[in-house]
C-alpha positions in Angstrom: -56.5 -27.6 92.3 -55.8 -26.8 95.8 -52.4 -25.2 96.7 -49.6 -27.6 98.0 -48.8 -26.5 101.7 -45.2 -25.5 101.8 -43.4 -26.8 105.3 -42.2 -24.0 107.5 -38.7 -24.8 108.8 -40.2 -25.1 112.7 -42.3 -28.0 111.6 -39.2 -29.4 109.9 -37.1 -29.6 112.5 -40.1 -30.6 114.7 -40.6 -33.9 112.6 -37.1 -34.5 112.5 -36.8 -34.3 116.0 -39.8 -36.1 117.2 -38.0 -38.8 114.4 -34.6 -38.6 116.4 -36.6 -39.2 119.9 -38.5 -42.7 118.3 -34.7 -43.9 117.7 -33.3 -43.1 120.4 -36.6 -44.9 122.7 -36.7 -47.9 120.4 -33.0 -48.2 121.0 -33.9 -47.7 124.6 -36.2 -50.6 124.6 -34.0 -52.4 122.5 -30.9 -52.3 124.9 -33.1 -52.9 127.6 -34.8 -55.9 126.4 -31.1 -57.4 126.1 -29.6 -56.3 129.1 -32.8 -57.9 131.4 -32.0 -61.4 131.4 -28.3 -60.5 131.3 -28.7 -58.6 134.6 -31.5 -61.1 135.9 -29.1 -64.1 135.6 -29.0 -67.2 133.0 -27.9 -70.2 133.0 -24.9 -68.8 131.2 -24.4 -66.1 133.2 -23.8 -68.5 136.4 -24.8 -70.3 138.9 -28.3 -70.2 141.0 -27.7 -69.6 144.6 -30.3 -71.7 145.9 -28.6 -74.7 143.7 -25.8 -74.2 145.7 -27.0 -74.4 149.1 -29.4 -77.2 147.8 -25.9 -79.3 147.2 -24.5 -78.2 150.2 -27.5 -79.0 152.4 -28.6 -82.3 151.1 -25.7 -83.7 148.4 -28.8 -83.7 145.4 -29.2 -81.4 142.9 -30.2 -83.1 139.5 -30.4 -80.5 136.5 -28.5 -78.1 138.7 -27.2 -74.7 137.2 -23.1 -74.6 138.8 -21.4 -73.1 136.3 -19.1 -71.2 138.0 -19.1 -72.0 141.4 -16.8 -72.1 143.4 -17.0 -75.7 145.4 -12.7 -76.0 146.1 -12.5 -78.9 149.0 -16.3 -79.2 148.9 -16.8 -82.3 150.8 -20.1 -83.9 148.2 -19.0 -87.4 148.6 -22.0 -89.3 146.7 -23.9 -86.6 145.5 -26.3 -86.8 143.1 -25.8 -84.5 140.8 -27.1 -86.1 137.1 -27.6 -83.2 134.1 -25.8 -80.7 136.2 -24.2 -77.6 134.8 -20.7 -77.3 135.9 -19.4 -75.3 133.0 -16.6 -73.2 134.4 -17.0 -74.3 137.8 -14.0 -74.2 140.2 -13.5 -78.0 141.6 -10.1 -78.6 142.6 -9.6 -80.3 145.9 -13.4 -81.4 145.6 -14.5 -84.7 147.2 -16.5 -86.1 144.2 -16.3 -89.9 145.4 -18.7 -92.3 144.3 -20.8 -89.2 143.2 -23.7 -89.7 140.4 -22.1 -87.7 137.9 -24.2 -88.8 134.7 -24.7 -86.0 132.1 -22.7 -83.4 133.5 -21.2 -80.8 131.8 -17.5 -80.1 133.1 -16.3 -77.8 130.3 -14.0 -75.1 131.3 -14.3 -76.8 134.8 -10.8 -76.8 137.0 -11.0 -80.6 138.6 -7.4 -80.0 139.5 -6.8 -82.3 143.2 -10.3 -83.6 142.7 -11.6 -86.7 143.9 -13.3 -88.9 141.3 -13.0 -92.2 142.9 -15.9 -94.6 143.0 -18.7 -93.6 139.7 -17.3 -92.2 136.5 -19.5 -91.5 133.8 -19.0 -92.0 130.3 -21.4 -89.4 129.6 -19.9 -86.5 130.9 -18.8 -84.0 128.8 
């Protein structure tokens, strides 16, 4: 029967350690898998720039990502702006007037002063 070999206390703390350093990189990897799209930008995490200027430059932007732009006393008087994301956006003062406004969503949005005349949709939420 051969002899069971007997750990020294260097390779011990060796195996421990090398254990303590695969945590700590798969934590690593872990955080920074999460943080990515966080630092990247999401749809939740705001608006797309280029959205934005499309709006500004030619009054459509269908399926849009706003949400939390600031567009106070925007002048985007019939706009098309169906499916947009507006969640959180800042609106007040905004002219919105005969806009296409289907499917938007306007949660948290701050339409205080805005202009809605002309197309209302029923399907905004």
């Amino acid at each position: 029967m051969p002899k069971p070999h007997i750990l020294k206390q260097s390779e011990v703390n060796r195996d421990f350690l090398l254990g303590h350093k695969m945590k700590i990189v798969k934590r690593t990897l872990v955080m920074t898998a999460l943080a990515v799209p966080i630092a990247i930008g999401s749809p939740a995490n705001g608006f797309d720039k280029m959205d934005l200027q499309k709006l500004q430059l030619t009054k459509a932007c269908e399926r849009c990502n706003l949400s939390g732009a600031n567009l106070r006393e925007a002048e985007v008087s019939e706009a098309i702006l169906a499916y947009a994301n507006l969640i959180d956006a800042e609106l007040g003062g905004v002219n919105l007037s005969f806009a296409k406004l289907s499917h938007i969503d306007l949660r948290g949005a701050d339409l205080w002063g805005a202009n809605l005349m002309g197309r209302i949709s029923e399907t905004a939420t």
